[in-house]
C-alpha positions in Angstrom: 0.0 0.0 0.0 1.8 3.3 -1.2 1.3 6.0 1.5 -1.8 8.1 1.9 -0.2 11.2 1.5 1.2 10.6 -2.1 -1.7 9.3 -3.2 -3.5 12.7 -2.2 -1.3 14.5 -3.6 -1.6 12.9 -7.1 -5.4 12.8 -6.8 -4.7 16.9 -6.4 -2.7 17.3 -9.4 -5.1 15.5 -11.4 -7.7 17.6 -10.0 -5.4 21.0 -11.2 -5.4 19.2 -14.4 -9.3 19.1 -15.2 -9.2 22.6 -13.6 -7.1 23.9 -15.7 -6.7 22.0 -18.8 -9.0 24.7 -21.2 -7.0 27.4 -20.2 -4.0 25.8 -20.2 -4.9 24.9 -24.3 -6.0 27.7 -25.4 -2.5 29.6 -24.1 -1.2 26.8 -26.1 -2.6 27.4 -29.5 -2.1 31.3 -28.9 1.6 31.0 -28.3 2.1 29.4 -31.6 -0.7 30.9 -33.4 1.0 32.6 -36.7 -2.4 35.1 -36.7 -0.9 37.0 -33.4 2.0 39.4 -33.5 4.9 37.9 -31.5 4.6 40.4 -28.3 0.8 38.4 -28.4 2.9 35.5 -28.5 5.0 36.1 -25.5 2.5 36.8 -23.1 0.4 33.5 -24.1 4.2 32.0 -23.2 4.3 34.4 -20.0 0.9 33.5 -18.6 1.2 29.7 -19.4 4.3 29.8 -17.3 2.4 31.5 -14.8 -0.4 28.6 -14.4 0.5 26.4 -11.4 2.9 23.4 -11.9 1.2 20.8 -10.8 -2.0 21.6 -13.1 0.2 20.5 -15.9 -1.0 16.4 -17.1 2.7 15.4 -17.1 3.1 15.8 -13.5 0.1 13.4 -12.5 1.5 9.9 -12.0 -0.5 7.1 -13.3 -1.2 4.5 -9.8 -2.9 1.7 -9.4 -6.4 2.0 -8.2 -6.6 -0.9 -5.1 -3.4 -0.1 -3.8 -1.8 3.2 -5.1 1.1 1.4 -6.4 3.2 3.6 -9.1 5.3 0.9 -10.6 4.2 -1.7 -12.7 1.2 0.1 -14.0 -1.5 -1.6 -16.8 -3.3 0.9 -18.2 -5.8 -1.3 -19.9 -6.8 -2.4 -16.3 -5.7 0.7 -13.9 -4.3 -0.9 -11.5 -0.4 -2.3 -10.8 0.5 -6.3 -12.1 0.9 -7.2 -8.6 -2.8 -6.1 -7.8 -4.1 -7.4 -11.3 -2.2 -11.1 -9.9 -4.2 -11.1 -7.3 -8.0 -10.4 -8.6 -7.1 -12.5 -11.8 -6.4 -15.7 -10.0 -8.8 -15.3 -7.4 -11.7 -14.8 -10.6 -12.7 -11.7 -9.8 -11.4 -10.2 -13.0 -14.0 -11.4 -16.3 -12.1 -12.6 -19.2 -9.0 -12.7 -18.0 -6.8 -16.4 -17.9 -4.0 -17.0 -16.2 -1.7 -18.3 -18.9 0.1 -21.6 -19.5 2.2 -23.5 -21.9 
């Protein structure tokens, strides 16, 4: 189990994210926009750096949803391989088989 407080904090930067993810496009598209003169330009740049850190999507870390686990993450199922073990052999995962040959 990964510690509360990390998990928190990630839940926070993905809440900055949605927050401030129109914003954060549309300063985007204006600082490359050919259509603006470049001091337009500079302050989309300017005010993009402005916006907080964390409200950008690279900084949210992708964890597993049973455990919070940040390594050895499926996306497919959204939880870690040690967690998707677990639920897949005990059945409680449709459709999946453990494997054998």
């Amino acid at each position: 189990m990964a510690k509360t407080s990390a998990v928190e904090k990630n839940m926070k930067r993905q809440r900055l994210v949605a927050k401030y993810a129109a914003k954060r496009e549309a300063l985007k598209k204006a600082a490359v926009d050919p259509d603006l003169s470049p001091e337009e330009q500079f302050m989309a740049r300017l005010k993009l750096a402005k916006l907080p850190r964390n409200s950008a999507p690279t900084r949210v870390r992708n964890r597993c949803q049973v455990n919070g686990r940040p390594r050895g993450y499926h996306r497919k199922f959204k939880m870690s391989r040690v967690s998707l073990r677990e639920l897949a052999s005990v059945g409680q995962l449709p459709g999946v088989v453990k494997s054998s040959w």
